[in-house]
N, C-alpha and C positions, 0 to 999 in steps of 0.2 A: 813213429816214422812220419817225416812230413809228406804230403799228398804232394802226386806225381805234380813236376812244375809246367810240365805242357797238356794237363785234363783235369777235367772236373774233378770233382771230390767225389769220393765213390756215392754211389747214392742210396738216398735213406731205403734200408733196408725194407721199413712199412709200407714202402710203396710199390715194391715188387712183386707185386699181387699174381701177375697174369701167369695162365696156365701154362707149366713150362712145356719144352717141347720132349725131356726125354728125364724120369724120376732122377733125382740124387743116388749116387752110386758111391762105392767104397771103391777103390780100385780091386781088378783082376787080380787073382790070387797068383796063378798062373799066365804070365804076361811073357809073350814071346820075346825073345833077347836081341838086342840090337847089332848091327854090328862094334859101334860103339861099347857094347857089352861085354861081348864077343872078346874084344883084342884089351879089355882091362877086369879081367877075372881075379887077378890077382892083389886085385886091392884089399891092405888087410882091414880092413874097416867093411865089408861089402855086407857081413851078415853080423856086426858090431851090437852085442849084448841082446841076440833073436831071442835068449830064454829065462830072460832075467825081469823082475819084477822093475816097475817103473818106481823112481822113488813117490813120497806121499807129495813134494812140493818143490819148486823151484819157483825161482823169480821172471827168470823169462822161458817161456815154453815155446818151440817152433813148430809148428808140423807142415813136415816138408821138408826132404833133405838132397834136393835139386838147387842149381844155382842161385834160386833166389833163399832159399834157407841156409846154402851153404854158407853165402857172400852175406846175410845178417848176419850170424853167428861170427864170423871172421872181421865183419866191423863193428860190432859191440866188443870183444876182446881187441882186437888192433890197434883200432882209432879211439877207442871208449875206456878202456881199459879196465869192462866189467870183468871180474875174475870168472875163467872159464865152467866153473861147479856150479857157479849158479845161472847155467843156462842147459835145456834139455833140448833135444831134437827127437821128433817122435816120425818114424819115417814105416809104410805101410805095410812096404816090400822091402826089397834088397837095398841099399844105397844107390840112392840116384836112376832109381828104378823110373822114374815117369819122364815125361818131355823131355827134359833138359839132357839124358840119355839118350831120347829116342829120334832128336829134331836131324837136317839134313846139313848139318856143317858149317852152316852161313854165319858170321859176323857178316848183316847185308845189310847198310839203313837205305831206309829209302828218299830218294836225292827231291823228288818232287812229284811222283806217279800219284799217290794218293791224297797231293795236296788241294782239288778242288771236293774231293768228298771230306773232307776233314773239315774245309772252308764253308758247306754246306751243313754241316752240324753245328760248327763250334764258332764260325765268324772269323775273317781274313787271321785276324791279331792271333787268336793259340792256333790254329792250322799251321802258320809260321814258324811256330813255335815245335809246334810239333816234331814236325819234320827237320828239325834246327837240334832238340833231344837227339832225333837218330843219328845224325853226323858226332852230335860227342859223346853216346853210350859208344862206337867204332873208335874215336878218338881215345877214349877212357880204357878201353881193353885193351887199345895196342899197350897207353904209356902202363898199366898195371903190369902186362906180362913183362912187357921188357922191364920194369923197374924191380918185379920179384921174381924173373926166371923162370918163370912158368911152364914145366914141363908138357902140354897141352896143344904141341903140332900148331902153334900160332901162323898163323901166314897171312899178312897183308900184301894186299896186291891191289886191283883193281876189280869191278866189275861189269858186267852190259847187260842191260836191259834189254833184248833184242824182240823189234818187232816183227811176226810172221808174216801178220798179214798187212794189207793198205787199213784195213777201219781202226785195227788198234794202234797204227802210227799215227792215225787223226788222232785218235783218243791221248797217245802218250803226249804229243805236239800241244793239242790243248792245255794237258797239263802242264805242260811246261812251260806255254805263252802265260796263263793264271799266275804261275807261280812267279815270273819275272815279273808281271805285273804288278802285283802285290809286293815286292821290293825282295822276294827270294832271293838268298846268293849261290849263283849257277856256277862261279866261276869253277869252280872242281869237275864239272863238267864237261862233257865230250861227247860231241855230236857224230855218226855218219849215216850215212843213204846211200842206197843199192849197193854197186859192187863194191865201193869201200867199207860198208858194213859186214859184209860176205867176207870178202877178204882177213879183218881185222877178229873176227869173230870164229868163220870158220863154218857158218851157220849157213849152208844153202841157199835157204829158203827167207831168210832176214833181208826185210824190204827198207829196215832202217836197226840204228843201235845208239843208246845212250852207253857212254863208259862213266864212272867216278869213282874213287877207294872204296875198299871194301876190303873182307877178307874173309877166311875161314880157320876154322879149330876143330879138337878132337874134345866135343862140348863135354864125356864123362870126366874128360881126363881133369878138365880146369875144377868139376864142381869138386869131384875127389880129391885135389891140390884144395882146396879152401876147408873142403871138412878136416882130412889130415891136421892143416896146421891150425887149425882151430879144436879137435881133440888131442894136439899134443899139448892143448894151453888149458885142459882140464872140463872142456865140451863134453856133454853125455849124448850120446846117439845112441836110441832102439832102433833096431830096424825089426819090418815083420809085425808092429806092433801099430796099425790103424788106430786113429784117432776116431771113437765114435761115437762120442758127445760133449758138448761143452755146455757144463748148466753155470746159474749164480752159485757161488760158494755161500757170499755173504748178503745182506738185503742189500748192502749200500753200494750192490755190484763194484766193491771193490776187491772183489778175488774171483776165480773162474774155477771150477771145475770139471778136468776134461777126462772121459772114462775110454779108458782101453780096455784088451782081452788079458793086461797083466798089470790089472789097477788101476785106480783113481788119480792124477796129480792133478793141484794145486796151486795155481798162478797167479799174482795177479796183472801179467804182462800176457796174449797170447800174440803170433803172428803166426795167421794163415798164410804158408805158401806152397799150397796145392793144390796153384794156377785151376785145371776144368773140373774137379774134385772140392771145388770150398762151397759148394751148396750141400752139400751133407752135413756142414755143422754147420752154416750157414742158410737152411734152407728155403730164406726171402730172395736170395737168389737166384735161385733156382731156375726162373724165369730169365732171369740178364744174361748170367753165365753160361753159355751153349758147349758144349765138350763135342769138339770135332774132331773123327779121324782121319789121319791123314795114312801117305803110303813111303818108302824109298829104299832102294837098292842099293846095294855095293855092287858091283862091276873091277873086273880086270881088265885092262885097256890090253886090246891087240897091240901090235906093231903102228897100226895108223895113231893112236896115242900113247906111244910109252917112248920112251929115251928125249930123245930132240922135240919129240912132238909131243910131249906131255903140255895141256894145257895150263897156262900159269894163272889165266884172270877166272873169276867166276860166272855163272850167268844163273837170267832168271828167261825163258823161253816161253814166247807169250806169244799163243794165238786171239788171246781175250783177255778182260780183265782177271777173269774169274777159270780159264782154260789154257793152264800153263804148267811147264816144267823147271824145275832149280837144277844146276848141275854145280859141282867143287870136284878137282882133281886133286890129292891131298900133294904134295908137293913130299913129303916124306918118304912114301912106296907106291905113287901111283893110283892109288883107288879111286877110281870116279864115284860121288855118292847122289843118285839121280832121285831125286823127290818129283813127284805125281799129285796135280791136283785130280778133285775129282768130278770135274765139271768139264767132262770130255765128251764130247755129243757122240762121238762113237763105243765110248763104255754103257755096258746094258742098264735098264732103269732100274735094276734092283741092286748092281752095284755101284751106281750114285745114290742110292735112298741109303748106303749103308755108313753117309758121312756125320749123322748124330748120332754118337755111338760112344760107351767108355769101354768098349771090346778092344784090349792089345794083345789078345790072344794067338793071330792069328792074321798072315799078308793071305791079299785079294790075288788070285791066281791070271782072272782079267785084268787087270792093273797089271803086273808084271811084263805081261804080255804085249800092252799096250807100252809100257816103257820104254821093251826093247826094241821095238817097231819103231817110236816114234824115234828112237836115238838114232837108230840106223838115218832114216828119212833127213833129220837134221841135224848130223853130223856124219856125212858121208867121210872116206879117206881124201888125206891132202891128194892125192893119186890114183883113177883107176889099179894101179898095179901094185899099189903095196897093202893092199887089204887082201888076205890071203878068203878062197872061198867057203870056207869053215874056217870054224874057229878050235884050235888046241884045246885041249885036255886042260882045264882051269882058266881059259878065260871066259871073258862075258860075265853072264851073272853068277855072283861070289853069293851073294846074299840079299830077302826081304824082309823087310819088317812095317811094324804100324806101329801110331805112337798118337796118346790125345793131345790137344791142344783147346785152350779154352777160349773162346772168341766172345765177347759185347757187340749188342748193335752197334756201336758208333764206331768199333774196334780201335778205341784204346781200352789201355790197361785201369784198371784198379789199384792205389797204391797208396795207401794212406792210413788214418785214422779210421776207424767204422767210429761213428759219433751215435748211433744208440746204444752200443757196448763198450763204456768207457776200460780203458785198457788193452781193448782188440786192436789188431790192426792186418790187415789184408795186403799182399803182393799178386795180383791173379793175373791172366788176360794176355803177357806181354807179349803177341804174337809176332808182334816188332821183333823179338828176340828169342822166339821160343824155334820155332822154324827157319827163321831168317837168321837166326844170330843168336848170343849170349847177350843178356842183359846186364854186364857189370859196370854198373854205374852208382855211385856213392849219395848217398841223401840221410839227412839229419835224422837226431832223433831224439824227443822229447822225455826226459828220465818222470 
């Protein structure tokens, strides 16, 4: 696979020395179910060969069977035309059981907010870059679904960046003077302040608002669409069946061998894509790759948003950099799906200490709490009078969940070659797309 074209190469693994923040973990055996989960039970692939012996070898081995394992497998047969038998997916848990199940709806790039921290790691030139990927990973998803019909709740629309308070509209403002300045292209962009922000948004409390495309999806649905047509091309997917070691097969490390609980296979291609989970066979990592949890709800919109007033565009609700909410109203039935950072100065300090974690056992009961508070607070009714003063029997909160994501200092992704294990190759990190959005985006690959 060729290394991501807007970041470094991942890095030499002998040099991630430093003590990591939380051991390598296997995932939860028992991992709370998303709603995303919830509404595609019926996927026949979901518990696909749980008790069946792993063969002794294939040519490409994946592990990881989330968007980015799905979307390899589905472009080595597609675009590659390697016959589907000789490629294996070795998946933990259920199908599509981590992030890519668990994230909050978003296809969301980011238009220029994080283009002066990007500028201060990596130099004006890939910062630009950078942020230039997220505009066509959004561009890339729309033309895929629309060119292969993608049953997956696709919905492009627009989104706003909405600022709460006066210090994070300097903050956004600057980023966005930076960005023009450096030769960013804004033109997709949409500026408003005070009550036109309010208005257009909906958002009280929004002291200003960026809009630009964007959109949202029903993220199990797409990865399940990629494995399907990719084991009806002769793909072998375990699921249930953790990957938990990868030694040399051979001296000339040209073959791998990786040990599950139903065998040893044989490879000499692997590709990790088990995004906050690759420091377990990889554990020089360990140190880089942080596995953070996150929170988000499903919601029933009352009357103040369902029919006419169902919201069409997306948002990302920012009282801080780091002290914000995501919202997607699904455009198919309604469901508001509300993600919770967790760097909220009014949640207690034991439950912000609980964001380096690979626990998706189980939603934070403060979190919730605080979700629904803060939704009431900023998004009040179009109307004192059409918000009724309880809420009916099924709406409000439909459901919580938790879900890891894996984050780098520099937070890009990982995506390339590993160059001291000739053969390997890494997809990790893509926060741009794990949370925010789907990562389906197409890149080479070296036979």
């Amino acid at each position: 696979m060729a290394p991501h074209s807007t970041s470094p190469p991942p890095p030499s693994l002998s040099t991630t020395s430093a003590k990591p923040l939380i051991e390598p973990s296997l995932p939860q055996s028992e991992p709370c179910l998303s709603w995303w989960h919830q509404t595609t039970r019926a996927f026949p692939y979901l518990n696909a060969n749980n008790d069946k012996p792993v063969p002794s070898s294939t040519k490409y081995l994946i592990i990881g069977s989330g968007i980015s394992g799905a979307l390899t497998a589905y472009t080595l047969v597609h675009d590659y035309n390697v016959p589907g038998d000789e490629i294996v997916i070795l998946e933990a848990r259920e199908a599509v059981s981590g992030a890519s199940g668990r994230n909050a709806g978003h296809v969301r790039p980011d238009a220029f907010r994080g283009f002066q921290g990007y500028e201060a790691l990596h130099g004006a030139e890939q910062a630009l870059k950078i942020i230039a990927n997220e505009k066509l990973v959004f561009e890339k998803i729309d033309a895929f679904v629309k060119q292969h019909e993608v049953p997956c709740d696709f919905h492009p629309t627009t989104t706003f960046d909405v600022c709460l308070t006066e210090e994070f509209a300097k903050y956004e403002k600057d980023s966005f003077d930076a960005y023009v300045r450096a030769g960013g292209d804004v033109s997709h962009i949409k500026y408003f302040e005070g009550e036109e922000a309010r208005q257009r948004t909906r958002v009280s409390g929004a002291v200003a608002a960026y809009e630009w495309p964007a959109g949202s999806s029903h993220p199990a649905k797409l990865a399940q669409w990629l494995l399907s047509k990719s084991i009806n091309r002769g793909v072998q997917l375990y699921t249930h069946c953790p990957a938990i070691e990868t030694t040399s097969a051979t001296p000339q490390l040209s073959s791998w061998a990786t040990r599950t609980p139903r065998g040893t296979i044989t490879s000499p291609k692997i590709i990790h894509c088990t995004n906050a989970y690759a420091s377990i066979l990889l554990p020089q990592l360990s140190s880089f790759l942080t596995p953070n949890k996150a929170q988000a709800h499903a919601l029933i919109p009352d009357s103040a948003f369902s029919g006419a007033n169902t919201l069409s565009s997306t948002m990302s609700l920012r009282y801080s950099i780091r002290h914000f909410y995501s919202l997607i109203q699904r455009q198919s039935d309604g469901t508001m799906i509300l993600g919770v950072s967790r760097s909220n100065p009014e949640l207690s300090a034991s439950t912000k200490s609980e964001i380096v974690s690979f626990n998706d056992t189980a939603f934070n009961s403060e979190i919730v709490e605080d979700a629904l508070r803060q939704f009431d607070k900023m998004l009040p009714p179009p109307a004192p009078s059409s918000k009724p003063t309880t809420h009916r029997h099924g709406e409000s909160l439909a459901h919580a969940w938790t879900g890891i994501i894996g984050m780098t200092p520099d937070n890009t992704p990982l995506v390339g070659a590993i160059p001291e294990l000739p053969g390997q190759y890494i997809c990790a990190a893509s926060t741009a797309m794990g949370w925010r959005g789907s990562g389906l985006v197409r890149r080479g690959w070296s036979s």
